[in-house]
Structure formats: C-alpha cells, structure tokens
C-alpha positions as CSV (number, residue, x, y, z in Angstrom):
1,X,250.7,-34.7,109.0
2,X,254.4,-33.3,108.2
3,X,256.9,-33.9,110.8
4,X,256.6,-30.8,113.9
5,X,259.5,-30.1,115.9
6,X,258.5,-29.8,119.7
7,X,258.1,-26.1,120.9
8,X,261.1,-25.3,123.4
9,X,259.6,-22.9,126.4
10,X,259.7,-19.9,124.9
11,X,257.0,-17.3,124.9
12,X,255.6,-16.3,121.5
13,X,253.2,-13.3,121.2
14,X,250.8,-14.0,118.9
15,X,248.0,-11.2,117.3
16,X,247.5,-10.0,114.3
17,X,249.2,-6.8,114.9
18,X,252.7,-5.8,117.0
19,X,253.1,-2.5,118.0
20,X,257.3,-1.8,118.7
21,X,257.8,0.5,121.6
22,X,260.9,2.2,123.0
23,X,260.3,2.9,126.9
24,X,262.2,5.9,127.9
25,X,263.7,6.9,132.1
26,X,260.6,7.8,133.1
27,X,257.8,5.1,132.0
28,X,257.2,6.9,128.6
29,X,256.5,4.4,125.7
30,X,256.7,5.6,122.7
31,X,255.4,3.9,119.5
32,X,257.9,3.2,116.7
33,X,256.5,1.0,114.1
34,X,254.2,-1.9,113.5
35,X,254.6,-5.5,112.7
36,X,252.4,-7.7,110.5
37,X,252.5,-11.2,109.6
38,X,250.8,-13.7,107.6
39,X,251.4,-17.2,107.3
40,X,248.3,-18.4,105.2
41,X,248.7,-19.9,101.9
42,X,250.1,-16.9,100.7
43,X,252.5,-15.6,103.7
44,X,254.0,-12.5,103.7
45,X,255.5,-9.4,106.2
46,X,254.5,-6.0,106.4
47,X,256.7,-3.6,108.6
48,X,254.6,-0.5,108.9
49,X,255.5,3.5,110.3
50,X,252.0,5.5,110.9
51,X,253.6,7.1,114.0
52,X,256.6,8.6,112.2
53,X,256.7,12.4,113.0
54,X,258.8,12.8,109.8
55,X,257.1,14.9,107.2
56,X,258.6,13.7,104.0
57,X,261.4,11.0,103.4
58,X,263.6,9.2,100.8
59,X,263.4,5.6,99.7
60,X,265.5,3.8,97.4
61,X,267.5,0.4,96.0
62,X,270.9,0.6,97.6
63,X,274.3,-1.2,97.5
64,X,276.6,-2.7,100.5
65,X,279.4,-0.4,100.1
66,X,282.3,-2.2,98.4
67,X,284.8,-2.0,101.5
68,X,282.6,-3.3,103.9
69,X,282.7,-7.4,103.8
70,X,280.6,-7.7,106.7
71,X,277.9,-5.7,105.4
72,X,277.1,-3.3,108.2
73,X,276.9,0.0,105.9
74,X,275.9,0.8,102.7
75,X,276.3,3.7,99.9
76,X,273.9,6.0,98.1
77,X,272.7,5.2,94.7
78,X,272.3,7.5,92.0
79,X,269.2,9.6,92.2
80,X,267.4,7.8,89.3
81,X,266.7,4.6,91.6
82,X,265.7,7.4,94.9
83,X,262.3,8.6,95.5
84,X,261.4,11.4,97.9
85,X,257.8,11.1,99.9
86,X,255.7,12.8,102.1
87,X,254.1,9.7,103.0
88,X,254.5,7.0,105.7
89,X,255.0,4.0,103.3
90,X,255.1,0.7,104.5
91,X,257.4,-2.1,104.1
92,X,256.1,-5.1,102.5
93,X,258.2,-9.0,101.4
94,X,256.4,-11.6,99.8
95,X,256.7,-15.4,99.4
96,X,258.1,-15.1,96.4
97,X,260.3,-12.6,97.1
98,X,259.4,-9.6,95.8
99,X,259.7,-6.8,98.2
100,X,258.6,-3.0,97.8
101,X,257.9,0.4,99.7
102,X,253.8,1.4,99.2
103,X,250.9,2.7,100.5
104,X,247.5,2.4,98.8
105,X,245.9,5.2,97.1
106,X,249.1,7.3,98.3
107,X,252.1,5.9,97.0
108,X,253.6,4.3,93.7
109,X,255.2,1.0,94.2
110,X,258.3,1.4,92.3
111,X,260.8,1.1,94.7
112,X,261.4,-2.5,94.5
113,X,263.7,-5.2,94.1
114,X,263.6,-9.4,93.5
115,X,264.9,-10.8,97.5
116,X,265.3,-13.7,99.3
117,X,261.8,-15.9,98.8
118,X,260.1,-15.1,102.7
119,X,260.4,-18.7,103.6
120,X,263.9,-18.6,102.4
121,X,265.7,-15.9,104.7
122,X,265.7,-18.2,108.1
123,X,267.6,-14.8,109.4
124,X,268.2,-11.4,109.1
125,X,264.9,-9.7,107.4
126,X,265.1,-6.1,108.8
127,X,267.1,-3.7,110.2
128,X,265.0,-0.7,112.2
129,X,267.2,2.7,113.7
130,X,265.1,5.2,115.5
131,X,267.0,8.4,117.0
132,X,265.0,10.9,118.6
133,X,262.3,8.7,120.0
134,X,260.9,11.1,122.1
135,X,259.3,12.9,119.0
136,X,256.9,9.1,118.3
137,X,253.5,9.5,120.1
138,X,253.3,8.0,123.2
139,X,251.0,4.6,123.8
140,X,246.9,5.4,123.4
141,X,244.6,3.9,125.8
142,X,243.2,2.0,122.8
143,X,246.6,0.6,122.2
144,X,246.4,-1.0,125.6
145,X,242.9,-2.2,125.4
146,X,243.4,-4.0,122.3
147,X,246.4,-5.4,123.7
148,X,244.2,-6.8,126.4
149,X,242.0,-8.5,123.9
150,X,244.6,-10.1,121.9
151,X,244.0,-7.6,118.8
152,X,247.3,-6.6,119.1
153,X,250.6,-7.0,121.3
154,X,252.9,-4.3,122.3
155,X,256.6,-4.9,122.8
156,X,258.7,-2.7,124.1
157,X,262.5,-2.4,124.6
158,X,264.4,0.2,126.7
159,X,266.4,3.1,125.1
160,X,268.7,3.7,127.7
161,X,269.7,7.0,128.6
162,X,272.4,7.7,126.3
163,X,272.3,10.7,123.9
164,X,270.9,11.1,121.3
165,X,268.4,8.7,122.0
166,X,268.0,6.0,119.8
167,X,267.5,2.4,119.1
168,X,268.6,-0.3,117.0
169,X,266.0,-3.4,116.3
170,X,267.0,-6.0,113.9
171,X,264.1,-8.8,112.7
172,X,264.5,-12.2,111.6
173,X,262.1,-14.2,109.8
174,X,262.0,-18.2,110.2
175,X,259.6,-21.0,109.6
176,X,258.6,-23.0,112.8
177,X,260.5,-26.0,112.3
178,X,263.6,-24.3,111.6
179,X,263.5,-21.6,113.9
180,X,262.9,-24.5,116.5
181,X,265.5,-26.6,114.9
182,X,268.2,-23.8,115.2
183,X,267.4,-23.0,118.4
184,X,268.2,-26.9,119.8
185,X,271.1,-27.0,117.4
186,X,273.1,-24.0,119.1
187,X,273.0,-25.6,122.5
188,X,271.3,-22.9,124.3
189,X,269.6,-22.3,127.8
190,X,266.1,-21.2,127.2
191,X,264.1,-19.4,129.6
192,X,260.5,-17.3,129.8
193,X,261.2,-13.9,130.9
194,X,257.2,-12.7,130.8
195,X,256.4,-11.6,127.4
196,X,260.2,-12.1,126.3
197,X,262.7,-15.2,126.1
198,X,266.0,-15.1,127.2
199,X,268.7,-17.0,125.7
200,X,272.0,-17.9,127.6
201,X,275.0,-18.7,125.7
202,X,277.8,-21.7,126.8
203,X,279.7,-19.0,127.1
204,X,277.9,-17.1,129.6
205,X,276.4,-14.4,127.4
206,X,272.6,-13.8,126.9
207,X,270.1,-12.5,124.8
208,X,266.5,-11.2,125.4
209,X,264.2,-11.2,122.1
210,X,260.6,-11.2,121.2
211,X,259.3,-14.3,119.2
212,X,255.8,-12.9,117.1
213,X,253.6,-14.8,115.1
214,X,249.9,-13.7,113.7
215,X,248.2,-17.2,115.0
216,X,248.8,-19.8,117.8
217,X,246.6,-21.6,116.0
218,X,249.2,-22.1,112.8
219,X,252.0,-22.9,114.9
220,X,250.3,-26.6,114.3
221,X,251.9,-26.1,111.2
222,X,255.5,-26.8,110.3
223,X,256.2,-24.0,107.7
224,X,254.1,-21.5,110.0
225,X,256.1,-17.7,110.0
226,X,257.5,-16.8,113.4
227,X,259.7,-13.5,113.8
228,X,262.1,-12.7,116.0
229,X,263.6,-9.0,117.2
230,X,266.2,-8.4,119.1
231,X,268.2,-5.5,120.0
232,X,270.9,-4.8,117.2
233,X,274.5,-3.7,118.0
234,X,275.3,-3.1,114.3
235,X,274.7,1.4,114.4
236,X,273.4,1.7,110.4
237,X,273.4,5.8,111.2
238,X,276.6,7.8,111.5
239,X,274.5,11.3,112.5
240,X,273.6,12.8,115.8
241,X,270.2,14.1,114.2
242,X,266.5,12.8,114.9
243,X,266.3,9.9,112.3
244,X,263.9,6.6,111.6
245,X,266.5,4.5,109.0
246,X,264.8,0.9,107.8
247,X,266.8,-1.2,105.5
248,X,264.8,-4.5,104.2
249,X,264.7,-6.7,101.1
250,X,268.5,-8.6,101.4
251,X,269.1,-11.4,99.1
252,X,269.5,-14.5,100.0
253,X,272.7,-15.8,101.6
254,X,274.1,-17.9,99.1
255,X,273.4,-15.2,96.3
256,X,275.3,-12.4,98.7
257,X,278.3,-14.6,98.6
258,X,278.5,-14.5,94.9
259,X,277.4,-11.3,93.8
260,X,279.8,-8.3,94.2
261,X,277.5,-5.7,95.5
262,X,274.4,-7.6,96.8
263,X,271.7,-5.0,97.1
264,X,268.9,-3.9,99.3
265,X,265.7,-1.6,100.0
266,X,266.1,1.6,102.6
267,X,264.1,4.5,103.6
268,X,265.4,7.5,105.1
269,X,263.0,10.2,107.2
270,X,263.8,12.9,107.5
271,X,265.1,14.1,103.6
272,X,267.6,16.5,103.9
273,X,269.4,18.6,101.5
274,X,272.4,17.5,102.5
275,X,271.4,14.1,101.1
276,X,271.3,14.7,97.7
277,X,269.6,18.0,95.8
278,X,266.3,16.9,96.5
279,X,264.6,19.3,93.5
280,X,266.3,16.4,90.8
281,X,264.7,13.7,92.9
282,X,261.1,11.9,91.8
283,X,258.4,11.9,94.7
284,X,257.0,8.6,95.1
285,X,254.0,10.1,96.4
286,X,250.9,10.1,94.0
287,X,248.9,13.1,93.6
288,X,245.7,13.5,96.2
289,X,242.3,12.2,94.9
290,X,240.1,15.0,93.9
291,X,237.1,15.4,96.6
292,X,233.4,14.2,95.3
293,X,231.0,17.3,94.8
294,X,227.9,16.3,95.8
295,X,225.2,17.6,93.4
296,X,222.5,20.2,94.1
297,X,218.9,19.0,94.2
C-alpha cells in the first residue's frame, strides 16, 4: 500500500453533499450553495447554486486584469465568450482539467476552459461572494434531518453585521497526503473546534476552516480529495447591490507565472444592463422540452 501521511487532529466532515450556510444576528441560516466531491477513479468537484434567488445571470471566460499582479480582480471579456441564463448552472472541474458551467437538460456547456488537472491545484480552486444573504432560503427541516444521518453536512459561517451583508468563501482542493503534508510543513498548532479546525499561526494569528471530503472511508487512500473553505479577505465585488459572484477554473500555478493574462470561469447573478447590452448577448439556456400529450383512447 502507497505511503499515508498520519491524519493531524482535525475534524473533517464527510457526506456526500455540503450545504454552505451564512448565519445571520438572529440564528437565521440561510443556504448559499452546495458542495460535491468525488474522489473515485474518476474524481471530480461540483459547486452547485439551487437556492439562488437570482432570476437570470451571466457566465463567461474572463482575464486577471493586466494591472493587478496579485490577481484579486478581473476584467470583462467581449461579449462573444458571455452567456446570459435564466438557469442556476452548476460549477463542475474534472481530473483532467476541464472545467465548465451546466445544468442537464437546461443548459449548454459552452462556457468552458482547459484548467489546472483537479489533483493538480493543491490550493486555491474557488472563490464564492454572496451580498444580500438574506434573500437565500432559510435551512428546511429536511436539511437538518439529513444532516443527522450523514446524507449531508451543513456548514455555516457568520456574516457579521456589516452592511450590505455579504460573504466571501474561498475553497481549496488538495489530495490527502499533501494537504496533510502542508499542514506539518507550515509549523502550525492544530486544534478541533466542533465541526471546524482552528489553525494558530507562530505568529499568533489563527484561522478557522472546514475540511470536507465525500468518504471517510477513502481517506485510507493517499490521493483521496479533501477541500477546505475558509473565509476570504480578498472582496471580488466592488458594488453595494444584492449579488452571488463565483469565479472557478484557474490554471495551474506554474502556467500563471508564464502566461500574461492567465484566465478563468465566472458567473454573475443578477445580469444587469449596466453590465453589458444584454439583447447582443447569447443565453446559455436551452429551450424547454415540449410536454408529452398523452393520447386519447
């Protein structure tokens, strides 16, 4: 059997589904997206948005803008490589890198790019910005049951009480071993913290994240998929209105470094006019399947 690296104490959720919650003042928990992994022989992430209260939305291959070397914002492209939808479409990254925007029976997959191979990134994977959480739908009773059963997991993170409200949640994707690996390497204090793990820096700082993975059971194996989230400091939005921004699909580190405007996948909800001239923009969205008539007798 390959070589495992011992698992620190650290709590990792593991289900086949993660709901991502933002608890507002009050003990409101609102549901902002779901999580799936899979770390079979064919392993791949799916970041999905049912709950989005967004009726239609833009996606699209975009740039890092030019005068931004740390990559924290990026620029429009052209209209020919946006889509408009009035879909939910998911988010989905492959092993092999290929990573696109669909929804079956609903939406085209044709925004799309070549990424970082999934057991490549061993880092940043997704970005996640949510203003104006309290329009998500609050927790179901269901949500909680299945939690219970180990069906599903809910994490949630607090949104504080700033205005607007909003929330920044940045994923990373690592295999075991090197998630494990870095974690030793970087000298830090480890601790359970319930359904969280909290990190404490040599210099004083710390860190709370969530640690997910579909199977306790694969965490026998070395190149088993874990992700982590953590709450982002790096604002991707520079507006005051009710927004959901998800940026995905980086290439990998070494090909950033040498390419002079390494690109990305977004999505935008809402669409606004002010965004481009939506009427010149493709929808995405394919048409709605024609109903079955049932035939007389």
């Amino acid at each position: 059997m390959p070589y495992l690296v011992d698992v620190p104490p650290i709590t990792i959720q593991s289900a086949p589904l993660h709901i991502i919650a933002a608890n507002r003042e009050g003990g409101f928990h609102h549901k902002l997206f779901q999580i799936r992994i899979s770390s079979g022989a064919h392993p791949s992430l799916a970041v999905d948005f049912p709950c989005s209260p967004f009726e239609s939305g833009i996606a699209m291959e975009a740039q890092w803008r030019p005068d931004d070397p740390d990559q924290r914002t990026y620029r429009w492209p052209d209209p020919s490589t946006s889509m408009t939808t009035s879909q939910r479409p998911k988010y989905n990254h492959h092993v092999d890198g290929r990573a696109h925007f669909s929804q079956d029976g609903k939406v085209r997959t044709v925004i799309k790019r070549q990424a970082c191979p999934l057991r490549e990134i061993n880092g940043h994977a997704f970005t996640l910005h949510v203003q104006g959480i309290g329009r998500f739908p609050e927790l179901a009773d269901r949500d909680l049951v299945q939690n219970q059963r180990g069906a599903r997991s809910i994490i949630g993170y607090s949104a504080g009480a700033q205005a607007p409200e909003m929330i920044s949640i940045a994923g990373s994707v690592f295999e075991r071993n090197v998630y494990f690996t870095h974690i030793a390497g970087r000298g830090l204090h480890v601790a359970r913290e319930g359904d969280y793990t909290r990190y404490m820096y040599p210099d004083g700082r710390y860190e709370t994240v969530a640690i997910l993975t579909d199977s306790a059971e694969k965490l026998n194996r070395r190149d088993s998929l874990l992700v982590e989230l953590r709450l982002s400091t790096h604002t991707i939005s520079d507006t005051n209105s009710d927004i959901l921004l998800f940026i995905g699909g980086f290439d990998s580190l070494d090909f950033r470094r040498i390419k002079d405007l390494p690109g990305f996948l977004a999505m935008k909800f809402p669409a606004t006019p002010d965004d481009r001239d939506l009427s010149l923009i493709e929808s995405v969205d394919l048409p709605p399947r024609p109903k079955s008539r049932k035939l007389s007798p």
